[in-house]
TORTOR-614612 format. One record per atom (N, C-alpha, C): atom name; z, x, y. Coordinates in steps of 0.05 Angstrom, whole numbers, plus 32768, in hexadecimal, padded with zeros to 4 digits. Each point is the difference from the previous one (the first is absolute). Layout:
   atom     zz     xx     yy
     CA      Z      X      Y
...
This chain:
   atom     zz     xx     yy
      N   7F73   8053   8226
     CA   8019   7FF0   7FFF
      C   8015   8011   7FF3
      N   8015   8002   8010
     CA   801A   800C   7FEF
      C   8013   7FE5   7FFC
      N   8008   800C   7FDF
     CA   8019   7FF1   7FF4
      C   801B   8016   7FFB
      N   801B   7FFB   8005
     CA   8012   8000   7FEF
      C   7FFB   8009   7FE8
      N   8009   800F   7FF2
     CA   8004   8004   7FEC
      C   8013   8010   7FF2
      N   8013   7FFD   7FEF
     CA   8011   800A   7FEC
      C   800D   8001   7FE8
      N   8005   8015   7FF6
     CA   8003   8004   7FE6
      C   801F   8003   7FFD
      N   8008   7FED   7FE5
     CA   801B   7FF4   7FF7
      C   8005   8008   7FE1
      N   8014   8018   7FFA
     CA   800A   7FF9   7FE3
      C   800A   7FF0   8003
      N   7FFF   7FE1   7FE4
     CA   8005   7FEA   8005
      C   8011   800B   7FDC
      N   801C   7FF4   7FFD
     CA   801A   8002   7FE6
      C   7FFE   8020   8007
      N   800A   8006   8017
     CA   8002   8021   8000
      C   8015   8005   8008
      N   8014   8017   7FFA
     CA   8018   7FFE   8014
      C   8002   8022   8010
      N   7FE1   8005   7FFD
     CA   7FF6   8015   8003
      C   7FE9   8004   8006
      N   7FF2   800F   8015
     CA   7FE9   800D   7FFE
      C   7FEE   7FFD   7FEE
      N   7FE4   800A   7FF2
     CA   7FFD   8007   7FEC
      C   8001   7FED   7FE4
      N   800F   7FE7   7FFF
     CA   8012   7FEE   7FF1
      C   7FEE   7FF0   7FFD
      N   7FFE   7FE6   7FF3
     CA   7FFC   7FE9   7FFF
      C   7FE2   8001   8004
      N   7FF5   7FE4   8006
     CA   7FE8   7FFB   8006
      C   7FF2   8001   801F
      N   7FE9   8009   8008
     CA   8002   800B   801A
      C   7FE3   7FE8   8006
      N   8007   7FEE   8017
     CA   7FEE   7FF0   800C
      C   8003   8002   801C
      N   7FD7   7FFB   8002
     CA   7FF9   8001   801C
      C   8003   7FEF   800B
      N   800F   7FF5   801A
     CA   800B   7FE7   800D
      C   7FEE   8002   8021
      N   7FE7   7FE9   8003
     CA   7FF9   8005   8010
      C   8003   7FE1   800D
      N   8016   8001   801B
     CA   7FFB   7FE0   8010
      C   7FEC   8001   800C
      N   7FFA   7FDF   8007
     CA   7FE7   8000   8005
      C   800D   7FE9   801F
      N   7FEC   7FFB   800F
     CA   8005   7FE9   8015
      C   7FF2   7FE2   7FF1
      N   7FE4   800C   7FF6
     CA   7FFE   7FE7   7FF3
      C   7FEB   8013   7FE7
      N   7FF5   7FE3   7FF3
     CA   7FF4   8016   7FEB
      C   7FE5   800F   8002
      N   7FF7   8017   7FEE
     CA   7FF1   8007   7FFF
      C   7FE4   7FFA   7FF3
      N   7FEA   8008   7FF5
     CA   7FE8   7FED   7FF3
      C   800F   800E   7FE1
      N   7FFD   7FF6   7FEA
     CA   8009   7FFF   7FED
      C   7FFA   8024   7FEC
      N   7FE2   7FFE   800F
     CA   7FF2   801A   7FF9
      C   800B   801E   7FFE
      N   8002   7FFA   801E
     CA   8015   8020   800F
      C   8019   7FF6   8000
      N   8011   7FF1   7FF8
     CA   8019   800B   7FF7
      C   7FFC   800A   7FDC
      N   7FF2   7FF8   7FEE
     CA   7FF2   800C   7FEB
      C   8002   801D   8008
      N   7FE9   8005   8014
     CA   7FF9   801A   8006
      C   801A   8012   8005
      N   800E   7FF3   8017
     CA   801B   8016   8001
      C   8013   7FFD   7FE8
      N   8008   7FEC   7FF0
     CA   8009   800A   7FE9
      C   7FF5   8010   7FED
      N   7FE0   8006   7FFF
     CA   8000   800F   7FED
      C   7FFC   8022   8004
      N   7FFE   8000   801F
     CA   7FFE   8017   801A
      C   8028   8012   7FED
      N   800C   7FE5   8004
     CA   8021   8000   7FFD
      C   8002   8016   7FEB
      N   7FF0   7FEF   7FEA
     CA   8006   8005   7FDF
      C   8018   8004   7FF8
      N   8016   7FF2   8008
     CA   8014   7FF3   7FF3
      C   8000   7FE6   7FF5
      N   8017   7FFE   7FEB
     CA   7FF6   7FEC   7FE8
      C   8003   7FE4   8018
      N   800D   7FFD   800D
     CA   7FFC   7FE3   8019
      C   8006   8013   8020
      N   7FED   7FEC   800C
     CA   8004   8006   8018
      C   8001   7FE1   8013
      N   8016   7FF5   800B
     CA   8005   7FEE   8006
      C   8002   7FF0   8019
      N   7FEF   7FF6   8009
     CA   7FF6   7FEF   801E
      C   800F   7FF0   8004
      N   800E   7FFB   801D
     CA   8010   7FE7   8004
      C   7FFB   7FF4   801E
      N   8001   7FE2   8001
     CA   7FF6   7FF7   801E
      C   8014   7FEC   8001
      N   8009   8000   801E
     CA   800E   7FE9   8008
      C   7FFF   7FE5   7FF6
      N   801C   7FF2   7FF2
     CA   7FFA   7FEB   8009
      C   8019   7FEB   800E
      N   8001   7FE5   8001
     CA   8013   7FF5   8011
      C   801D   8001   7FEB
      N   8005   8007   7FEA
     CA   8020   8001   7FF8
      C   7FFD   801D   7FF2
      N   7FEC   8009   8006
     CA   8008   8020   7FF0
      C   7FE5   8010   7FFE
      N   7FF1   8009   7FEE
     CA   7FE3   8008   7FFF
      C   7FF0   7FFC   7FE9
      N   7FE2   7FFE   8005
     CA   7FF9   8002   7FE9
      C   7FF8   8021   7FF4
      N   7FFF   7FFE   7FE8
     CA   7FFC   801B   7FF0
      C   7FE6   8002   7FF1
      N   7FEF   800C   7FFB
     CA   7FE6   8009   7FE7
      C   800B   801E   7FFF
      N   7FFC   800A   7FDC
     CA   7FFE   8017   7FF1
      C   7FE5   8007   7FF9
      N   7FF7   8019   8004
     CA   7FEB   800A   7FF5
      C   8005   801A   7FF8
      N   7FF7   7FFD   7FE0
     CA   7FFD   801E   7FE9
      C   7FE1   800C   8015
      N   8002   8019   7FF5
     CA   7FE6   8010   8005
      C   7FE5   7FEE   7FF4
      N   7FFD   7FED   7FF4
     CA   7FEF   7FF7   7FF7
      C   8003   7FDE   8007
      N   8013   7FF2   7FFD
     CA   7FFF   7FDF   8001
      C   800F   7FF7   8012
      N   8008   7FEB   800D
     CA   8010   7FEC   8003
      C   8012   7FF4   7FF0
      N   801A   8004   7FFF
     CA   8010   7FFB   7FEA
      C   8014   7FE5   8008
      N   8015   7FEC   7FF4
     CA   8004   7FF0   8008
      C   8021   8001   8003
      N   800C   800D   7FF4
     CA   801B   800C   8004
      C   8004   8021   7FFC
      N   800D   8006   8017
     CA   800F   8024   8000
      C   8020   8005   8001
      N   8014   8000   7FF4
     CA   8010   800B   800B
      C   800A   8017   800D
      N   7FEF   800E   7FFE
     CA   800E   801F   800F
      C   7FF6   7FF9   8019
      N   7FE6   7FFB   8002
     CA   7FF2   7FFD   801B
      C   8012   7FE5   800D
      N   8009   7FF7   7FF3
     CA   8012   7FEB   8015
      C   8016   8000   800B
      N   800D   8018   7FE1
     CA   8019   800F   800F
      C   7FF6   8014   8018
      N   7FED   8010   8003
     CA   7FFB   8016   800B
      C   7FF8   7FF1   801D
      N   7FF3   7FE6   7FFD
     CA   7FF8   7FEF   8016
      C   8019   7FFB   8010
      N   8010   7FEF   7FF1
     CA   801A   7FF9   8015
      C   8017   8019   8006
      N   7FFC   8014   7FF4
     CA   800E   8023   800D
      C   7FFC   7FF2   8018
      N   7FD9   8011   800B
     CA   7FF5   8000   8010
      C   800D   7FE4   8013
      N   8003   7FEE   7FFE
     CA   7FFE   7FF4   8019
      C   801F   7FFF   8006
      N   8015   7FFF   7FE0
     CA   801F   8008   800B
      C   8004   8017   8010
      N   7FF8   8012   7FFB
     CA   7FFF   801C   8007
      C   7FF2   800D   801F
      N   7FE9   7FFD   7FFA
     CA   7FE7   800A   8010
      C   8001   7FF4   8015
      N   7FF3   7FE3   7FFB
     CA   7FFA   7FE9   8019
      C   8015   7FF0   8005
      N   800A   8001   7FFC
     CA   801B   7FF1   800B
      C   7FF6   7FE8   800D
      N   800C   7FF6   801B
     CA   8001   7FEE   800F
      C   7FE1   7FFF   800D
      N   7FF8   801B   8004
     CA   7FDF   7FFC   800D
      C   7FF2   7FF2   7FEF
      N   7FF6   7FFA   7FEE
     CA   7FEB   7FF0   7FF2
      C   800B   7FE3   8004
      N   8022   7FFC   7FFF
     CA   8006   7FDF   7FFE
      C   7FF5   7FFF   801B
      N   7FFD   8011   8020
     CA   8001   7FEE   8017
      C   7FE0   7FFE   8001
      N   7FF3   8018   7FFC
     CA   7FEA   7FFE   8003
      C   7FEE   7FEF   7FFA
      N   8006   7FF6   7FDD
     CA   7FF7   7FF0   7FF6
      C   800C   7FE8   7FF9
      N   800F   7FF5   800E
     CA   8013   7FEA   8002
      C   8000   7FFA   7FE2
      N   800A   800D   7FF2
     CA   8010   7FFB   7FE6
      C   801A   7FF3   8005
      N   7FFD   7FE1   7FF2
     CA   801F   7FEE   8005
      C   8015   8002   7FF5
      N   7FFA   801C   7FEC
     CA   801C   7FFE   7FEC
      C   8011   8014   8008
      N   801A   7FF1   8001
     CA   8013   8012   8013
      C   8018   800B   7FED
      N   7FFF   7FFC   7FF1
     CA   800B   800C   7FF0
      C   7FF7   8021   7FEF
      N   8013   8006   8012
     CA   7FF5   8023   8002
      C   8005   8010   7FE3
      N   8013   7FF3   7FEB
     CA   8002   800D   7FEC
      C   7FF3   7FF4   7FE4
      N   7FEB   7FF3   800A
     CA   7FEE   7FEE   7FEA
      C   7FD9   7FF9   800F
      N   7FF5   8008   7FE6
     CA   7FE3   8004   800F
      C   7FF2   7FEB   7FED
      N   7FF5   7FE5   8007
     CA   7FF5   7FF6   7FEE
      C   7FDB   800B   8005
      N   7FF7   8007   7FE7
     CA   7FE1   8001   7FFE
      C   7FF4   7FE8   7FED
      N   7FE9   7FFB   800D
     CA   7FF0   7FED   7FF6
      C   7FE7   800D   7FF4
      N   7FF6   7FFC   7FE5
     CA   7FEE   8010   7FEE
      C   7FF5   7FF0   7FF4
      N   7FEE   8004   7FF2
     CA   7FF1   7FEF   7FE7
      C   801B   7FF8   7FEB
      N   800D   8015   7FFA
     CA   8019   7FFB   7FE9
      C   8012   7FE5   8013
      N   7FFA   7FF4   8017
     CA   8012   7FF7   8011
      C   8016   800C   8017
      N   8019   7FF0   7FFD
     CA   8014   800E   8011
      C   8009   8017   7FF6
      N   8006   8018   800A
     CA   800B   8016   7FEF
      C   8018   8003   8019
      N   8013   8006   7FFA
     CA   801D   800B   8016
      C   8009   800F   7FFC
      N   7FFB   8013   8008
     CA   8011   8018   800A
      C   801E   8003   8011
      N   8013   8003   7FF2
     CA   801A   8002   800D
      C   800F   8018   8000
      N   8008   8012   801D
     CA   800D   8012   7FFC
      C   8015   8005   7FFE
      N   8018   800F   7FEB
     CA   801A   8001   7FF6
      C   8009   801B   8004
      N   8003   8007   8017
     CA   8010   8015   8004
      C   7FEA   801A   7FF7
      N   7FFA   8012   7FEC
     CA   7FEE   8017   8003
      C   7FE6   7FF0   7FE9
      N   8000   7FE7   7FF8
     CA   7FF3   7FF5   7FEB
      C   7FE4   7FED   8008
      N   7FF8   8000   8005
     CA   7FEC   7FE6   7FFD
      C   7FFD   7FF1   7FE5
      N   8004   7FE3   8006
     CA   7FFF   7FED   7FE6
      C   7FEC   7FF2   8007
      N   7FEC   8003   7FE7
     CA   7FEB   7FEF   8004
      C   8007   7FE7   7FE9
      N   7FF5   7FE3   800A
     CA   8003   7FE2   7FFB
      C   7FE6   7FFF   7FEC
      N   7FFC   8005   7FEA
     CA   7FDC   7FFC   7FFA
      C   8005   7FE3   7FE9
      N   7FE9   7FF4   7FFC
     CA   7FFA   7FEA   7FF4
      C   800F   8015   7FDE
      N   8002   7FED   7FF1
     CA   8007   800E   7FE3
      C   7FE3   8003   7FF3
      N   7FF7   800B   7FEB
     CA   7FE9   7FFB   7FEB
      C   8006   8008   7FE8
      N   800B   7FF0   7FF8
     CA   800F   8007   7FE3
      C   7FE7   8003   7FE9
      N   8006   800D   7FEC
     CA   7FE1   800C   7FF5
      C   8009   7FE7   7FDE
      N   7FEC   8000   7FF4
     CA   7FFC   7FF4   7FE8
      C   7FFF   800F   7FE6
      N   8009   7FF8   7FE6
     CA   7FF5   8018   7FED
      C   7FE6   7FFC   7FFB
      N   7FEE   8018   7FFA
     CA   7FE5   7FFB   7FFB
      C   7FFE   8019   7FE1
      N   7FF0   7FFB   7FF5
     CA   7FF4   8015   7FED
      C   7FF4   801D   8017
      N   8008   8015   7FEF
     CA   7FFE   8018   800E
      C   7FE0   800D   8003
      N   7FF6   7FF9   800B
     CA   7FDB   8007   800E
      C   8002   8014   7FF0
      N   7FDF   8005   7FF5
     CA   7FF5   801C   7FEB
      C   8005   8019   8018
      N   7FF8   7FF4   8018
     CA   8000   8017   800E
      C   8014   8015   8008
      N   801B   7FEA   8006
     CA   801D   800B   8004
      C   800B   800F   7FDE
      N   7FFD   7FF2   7FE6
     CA   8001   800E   7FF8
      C   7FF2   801C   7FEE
      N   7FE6   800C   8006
     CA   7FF8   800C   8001
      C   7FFF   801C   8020
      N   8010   7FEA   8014
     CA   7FFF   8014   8017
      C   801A   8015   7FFD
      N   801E   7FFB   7FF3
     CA   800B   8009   7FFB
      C   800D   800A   7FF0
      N   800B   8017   7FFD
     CA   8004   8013   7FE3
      C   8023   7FFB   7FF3
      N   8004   7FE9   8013
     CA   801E   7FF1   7FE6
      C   7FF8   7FE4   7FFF
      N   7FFE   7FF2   7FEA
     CA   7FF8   7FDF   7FFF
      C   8015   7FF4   8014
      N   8001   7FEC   8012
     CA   8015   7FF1   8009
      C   8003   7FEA   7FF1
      N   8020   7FFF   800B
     CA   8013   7FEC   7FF1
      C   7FF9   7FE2   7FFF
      N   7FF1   7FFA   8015
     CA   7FF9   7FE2   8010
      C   7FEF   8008   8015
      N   7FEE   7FE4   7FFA
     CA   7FE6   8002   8026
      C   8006   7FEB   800A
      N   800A   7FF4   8016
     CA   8003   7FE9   8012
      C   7FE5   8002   8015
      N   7FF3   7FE1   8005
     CA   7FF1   8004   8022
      C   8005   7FE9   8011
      N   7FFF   8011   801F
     CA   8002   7FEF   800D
      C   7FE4   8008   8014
      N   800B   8013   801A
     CA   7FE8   8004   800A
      C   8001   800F   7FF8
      N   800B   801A   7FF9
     CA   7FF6   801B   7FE8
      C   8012   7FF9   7FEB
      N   7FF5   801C   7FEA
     CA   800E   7FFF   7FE2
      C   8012   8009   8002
      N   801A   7FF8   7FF3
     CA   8016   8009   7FFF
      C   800C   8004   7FE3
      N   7FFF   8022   8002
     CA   7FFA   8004   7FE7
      C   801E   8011   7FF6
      N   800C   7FF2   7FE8
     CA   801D   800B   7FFE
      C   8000   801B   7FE7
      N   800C   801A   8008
     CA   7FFF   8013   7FF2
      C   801D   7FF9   7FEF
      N   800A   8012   7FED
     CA   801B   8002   7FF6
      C   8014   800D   8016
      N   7FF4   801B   8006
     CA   801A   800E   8017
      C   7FF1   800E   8017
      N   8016   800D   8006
     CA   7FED   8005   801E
      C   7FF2   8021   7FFA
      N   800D   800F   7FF0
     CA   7FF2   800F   7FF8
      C   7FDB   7FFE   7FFA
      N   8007   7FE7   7FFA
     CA   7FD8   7FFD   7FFA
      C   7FED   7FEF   8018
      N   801A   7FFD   8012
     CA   7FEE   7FF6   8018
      C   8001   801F   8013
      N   800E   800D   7FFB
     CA   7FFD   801F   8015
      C   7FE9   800D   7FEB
      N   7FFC   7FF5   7FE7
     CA   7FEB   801E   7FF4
      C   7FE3   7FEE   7FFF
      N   7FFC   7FE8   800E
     CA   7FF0   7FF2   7FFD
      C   7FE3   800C   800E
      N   7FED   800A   7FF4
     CA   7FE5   8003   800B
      C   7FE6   7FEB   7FF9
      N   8003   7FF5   800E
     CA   7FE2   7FE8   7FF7
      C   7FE6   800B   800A
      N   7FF6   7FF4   7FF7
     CA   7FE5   8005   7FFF
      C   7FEF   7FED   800A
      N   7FFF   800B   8028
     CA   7FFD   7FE9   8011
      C   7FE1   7FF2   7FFD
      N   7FF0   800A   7FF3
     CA   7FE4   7FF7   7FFD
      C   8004   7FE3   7FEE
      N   800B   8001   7FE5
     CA   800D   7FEE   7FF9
      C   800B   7FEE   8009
      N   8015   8003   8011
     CA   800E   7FF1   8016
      C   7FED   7FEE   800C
      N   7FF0   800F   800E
     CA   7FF3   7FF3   8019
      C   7FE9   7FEC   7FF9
      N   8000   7FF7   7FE4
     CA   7FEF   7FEB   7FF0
      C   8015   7FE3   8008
      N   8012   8008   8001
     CA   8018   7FE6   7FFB
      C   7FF8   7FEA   8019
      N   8004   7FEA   7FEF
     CA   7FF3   7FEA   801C
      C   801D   7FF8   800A
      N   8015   8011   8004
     CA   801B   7FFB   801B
      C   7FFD   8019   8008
      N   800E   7FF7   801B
     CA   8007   8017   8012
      C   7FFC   801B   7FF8
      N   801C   8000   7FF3
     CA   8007   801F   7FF2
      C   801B   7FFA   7FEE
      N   800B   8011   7FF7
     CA   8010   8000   7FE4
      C   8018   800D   800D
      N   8014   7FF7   7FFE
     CA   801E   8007   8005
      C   8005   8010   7FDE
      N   8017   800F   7FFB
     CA   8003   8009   7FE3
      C   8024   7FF4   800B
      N   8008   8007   7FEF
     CA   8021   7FFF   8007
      C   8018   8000   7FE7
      N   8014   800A   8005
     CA   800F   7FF5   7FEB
      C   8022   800C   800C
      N   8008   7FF1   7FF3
     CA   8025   8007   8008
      C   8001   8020   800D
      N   8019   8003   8012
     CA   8003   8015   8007
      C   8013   8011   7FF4
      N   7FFD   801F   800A
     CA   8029   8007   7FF9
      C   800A   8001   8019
      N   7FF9   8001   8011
     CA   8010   7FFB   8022
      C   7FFE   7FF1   800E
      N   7FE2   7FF0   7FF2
     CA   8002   7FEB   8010
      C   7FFC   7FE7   7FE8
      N   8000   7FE6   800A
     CA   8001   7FED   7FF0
      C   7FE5   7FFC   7FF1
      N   7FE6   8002   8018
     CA   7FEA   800B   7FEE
      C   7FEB   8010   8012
      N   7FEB   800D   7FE9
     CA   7FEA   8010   8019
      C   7FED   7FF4   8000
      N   7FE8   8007   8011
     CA   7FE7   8005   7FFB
      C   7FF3   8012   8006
      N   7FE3   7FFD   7FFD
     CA   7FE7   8000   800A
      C   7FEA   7FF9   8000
      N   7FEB   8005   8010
     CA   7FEB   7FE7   8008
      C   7FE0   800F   8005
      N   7FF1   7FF9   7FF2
     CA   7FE6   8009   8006
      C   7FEE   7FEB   8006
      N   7FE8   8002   8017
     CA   7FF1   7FEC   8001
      C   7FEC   800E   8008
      N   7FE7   800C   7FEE
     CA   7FEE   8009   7FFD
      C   7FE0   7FF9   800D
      N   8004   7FEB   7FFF
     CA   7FEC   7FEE   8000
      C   8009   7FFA   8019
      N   8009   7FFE   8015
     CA   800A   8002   8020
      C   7FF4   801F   800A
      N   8007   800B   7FFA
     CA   7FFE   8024   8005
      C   8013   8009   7FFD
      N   8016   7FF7   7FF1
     CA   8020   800B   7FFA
      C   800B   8006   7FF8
      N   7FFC   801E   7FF1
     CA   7FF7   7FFD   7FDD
      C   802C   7FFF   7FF9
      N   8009   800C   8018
     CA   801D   7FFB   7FF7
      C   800F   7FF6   801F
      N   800E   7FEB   7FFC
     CA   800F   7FFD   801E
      C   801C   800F   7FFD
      N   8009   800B   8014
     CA   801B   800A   8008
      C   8012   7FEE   7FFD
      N   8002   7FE6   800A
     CA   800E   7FF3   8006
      C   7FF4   7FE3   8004
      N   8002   7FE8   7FF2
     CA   7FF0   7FE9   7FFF
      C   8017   7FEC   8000
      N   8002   7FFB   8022
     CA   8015   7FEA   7FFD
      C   7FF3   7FE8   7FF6
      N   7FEB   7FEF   8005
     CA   7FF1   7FE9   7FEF
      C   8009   7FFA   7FE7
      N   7FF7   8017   7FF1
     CA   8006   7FFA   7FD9
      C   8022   7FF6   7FFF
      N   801A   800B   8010
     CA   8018   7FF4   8003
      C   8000   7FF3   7FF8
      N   7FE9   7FEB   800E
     CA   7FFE   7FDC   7FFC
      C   7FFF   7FF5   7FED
      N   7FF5   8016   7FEE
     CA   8001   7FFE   7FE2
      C   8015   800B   7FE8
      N   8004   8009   8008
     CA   800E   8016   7FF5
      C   8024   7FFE   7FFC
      N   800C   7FF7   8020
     CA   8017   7FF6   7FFC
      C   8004   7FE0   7FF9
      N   7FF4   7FEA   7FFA
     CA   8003   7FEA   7FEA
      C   8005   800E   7FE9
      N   7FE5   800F   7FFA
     CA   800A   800D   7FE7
      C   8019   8003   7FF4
      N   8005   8019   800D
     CA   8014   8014   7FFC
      C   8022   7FF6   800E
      N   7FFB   7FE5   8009
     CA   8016   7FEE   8009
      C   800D   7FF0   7FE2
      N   7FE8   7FF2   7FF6
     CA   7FFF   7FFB   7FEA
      C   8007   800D   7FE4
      N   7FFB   8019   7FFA
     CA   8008   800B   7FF3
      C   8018   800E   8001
      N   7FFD   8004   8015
     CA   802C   8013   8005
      C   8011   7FEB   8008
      N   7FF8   7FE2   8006
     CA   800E   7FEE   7FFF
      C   800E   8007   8020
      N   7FFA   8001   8015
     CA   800B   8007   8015
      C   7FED   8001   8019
      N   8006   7FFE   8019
     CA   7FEF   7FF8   800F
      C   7FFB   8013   8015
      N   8019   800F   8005
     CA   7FF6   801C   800F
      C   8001   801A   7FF4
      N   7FEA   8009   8003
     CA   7FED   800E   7FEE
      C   8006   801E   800F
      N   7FFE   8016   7FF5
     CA   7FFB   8023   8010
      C   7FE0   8008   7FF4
      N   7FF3   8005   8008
     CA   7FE2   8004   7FFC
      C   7FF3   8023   800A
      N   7FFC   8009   7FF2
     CA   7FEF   8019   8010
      C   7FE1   8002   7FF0
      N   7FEF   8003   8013
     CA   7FE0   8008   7FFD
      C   8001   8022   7FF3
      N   7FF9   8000   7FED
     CA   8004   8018   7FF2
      C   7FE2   8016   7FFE
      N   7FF2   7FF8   801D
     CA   7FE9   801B   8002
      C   8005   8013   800D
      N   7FF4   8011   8006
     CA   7FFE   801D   8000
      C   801A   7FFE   802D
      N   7FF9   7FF5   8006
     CA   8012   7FF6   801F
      C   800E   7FF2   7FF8
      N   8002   7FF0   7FEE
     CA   801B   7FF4   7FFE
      C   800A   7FE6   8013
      N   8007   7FEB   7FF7
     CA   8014   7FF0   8015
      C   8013   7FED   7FF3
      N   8015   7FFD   800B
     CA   8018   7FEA   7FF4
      C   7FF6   7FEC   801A
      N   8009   7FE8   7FEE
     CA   8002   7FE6   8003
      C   8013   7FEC   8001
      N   800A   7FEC   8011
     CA   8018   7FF3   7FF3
      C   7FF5   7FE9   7FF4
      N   8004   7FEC   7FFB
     CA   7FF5   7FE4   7FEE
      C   8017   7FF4   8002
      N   7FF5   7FE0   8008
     CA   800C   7FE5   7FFB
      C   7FEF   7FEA   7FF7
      N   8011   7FF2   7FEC
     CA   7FEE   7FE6   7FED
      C   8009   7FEF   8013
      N   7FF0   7FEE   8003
     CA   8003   7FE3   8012
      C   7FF6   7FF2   7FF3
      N   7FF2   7FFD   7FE8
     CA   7FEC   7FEB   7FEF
      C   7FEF   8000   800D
      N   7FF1   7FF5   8016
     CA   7FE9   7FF9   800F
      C   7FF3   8011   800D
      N   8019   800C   8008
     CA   7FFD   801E   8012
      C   800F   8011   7FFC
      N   7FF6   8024   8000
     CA   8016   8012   8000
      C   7FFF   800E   8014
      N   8014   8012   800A
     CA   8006   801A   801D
      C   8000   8014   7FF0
      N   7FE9   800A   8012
     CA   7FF5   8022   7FF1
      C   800E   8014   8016
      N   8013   800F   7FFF
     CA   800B   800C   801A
      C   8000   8022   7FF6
      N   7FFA   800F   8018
     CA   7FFB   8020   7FFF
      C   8006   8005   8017
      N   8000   801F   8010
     CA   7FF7   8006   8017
      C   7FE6   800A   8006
      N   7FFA   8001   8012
     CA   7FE2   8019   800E
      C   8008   8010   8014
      N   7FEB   800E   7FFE
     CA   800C   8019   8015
      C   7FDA   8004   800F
      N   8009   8010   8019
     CA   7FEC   7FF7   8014
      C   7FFA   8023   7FF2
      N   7FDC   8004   8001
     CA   7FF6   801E   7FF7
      C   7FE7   7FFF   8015
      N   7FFB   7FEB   8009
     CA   7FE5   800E   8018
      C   7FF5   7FEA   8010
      N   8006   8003   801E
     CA   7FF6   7FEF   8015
      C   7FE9   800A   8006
      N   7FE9   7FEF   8001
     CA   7FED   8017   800E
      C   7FEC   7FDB   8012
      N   7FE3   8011   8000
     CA   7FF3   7FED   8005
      C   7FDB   7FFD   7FF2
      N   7FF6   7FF0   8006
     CA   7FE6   8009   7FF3
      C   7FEE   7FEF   8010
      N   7FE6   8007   8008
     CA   7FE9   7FF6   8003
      C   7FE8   7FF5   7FFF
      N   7FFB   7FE9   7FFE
     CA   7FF0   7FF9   7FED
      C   7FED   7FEF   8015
């Protein structure tokens, strides 16, 4: 059997950039096993399946290792691909009813997710997950070599440094990490160029650092809405590729918006 398959910097405005996910459509789905298998064939941090449905499609993410229940890159990198790539052939083929060509709704475990395109941007619609204060886990603070300021959780830790200097010199110590019963750990703290940064490890996935984690957003801009008192936010992922982000607070919901850039059509056999 051959599938489709391609690879998307997803918050890239470049090559090389951002977070890079495997986007493979499907006609309908596959056994749960071997798409496992080709994501971990992938070994990118998501590799992202999507199948027709009657007002838009549905979507599943898979890390090299699990089934995960929200992605943002892979959803930005997903709707590139069908703004971009597939265009009009997948709506006729697969009698997709949504005709509205500059908005992609997906259907996921997280629910509705929408994708809207703005000129060179994709804005993604995601549920909010505003995080809680919690006492700071032995493990977080023994995994890193500056104490943080504050630990919030929601689906990961969100862990507040003083400046961004100590989120760029930040080395954890992912064995540590990968004890933590969430996801993975966002770090973050105010920016100087941008309003604030991060970064994101999820160890315990196979991840030991993500490029680019549009998901944690969901967490991250309540936050940081909250604290700078303002609702559109400038955001950049501060690892080794790098990506900027735009942010909007909605209370319930926020718009995580970047670009992607297309790095490899190919196909694969399975």
């Amino acid at each position: 059997m051959k599938l489709p398959l391609y690879q998307i910097d997803a918050f890239a405005n470049q090559v090389f950039e951002g977070n890079s996910a495997a986007i493979c459509p499907l006609k309908s789905w596959l056994a749960d096993e071997l798409m496992q298998k080709i994501a971990a064939e992938n070994n990118l941090s998501e590799t992202a399946f999507f199948v027709p449905a009657d007002t838009g499609y549905h979507i599943r993410w898979f890390t090299p290792v699990c089934e995960v229940d929200l992605c943002g890159h892979a959803t930005l990198a997903a709707a590139f691909v069908i703004f971009n790539l597939l265009g009009d052939e997948i709506e006729n083929k697969n009698k997709n009813k949504n005709k509205n060509k500059n908005k992609i709704n997906f259907d996921s475990k997280s629910g509705v997710l929408v994708v809207t395109k703005k000129e060179n941007f994709l804005e993604m619609d995601f549920p909010a997950q505003p995080a809680t204060p919690c006492a700071i886990p032995e493990a977080i603070l023994t995994a890193f070599n500056v104490r943080p300021m504050a630990c919030l959780k929601s689906q990961d830790y969100i862990v507040v440094f003083d400046s961004e200097d100590d989120v760029i010199k930040a080395k954890p110590d992912m064995l540590k990490l990968s004890v933590l019963d969430l996801r993975g750990v966002a770090i973050t703290a105010k920016g100087k160029d941008y309003d604030f940064v991060t970064r994101f490890f999820a160890p315990k996935y196979g991840i030991d650092e993500d490029p680019v984690t549009g998901s944690a957003f969901t967490q991250l801009i309540p936050y940081w809405s909250e604290e700078l008192a303002r609702n559109k936010l400038s955001a950049k992922q501060i690892s080794k590729r790098g990506g900027e982000v735009s942010c909007v607070d909605e209370v319930d919901r926020v718009k995580i918006a970047g670009k992607a850039v297309l790095y490899l059509v190919g196909e694969i056999e399975v």
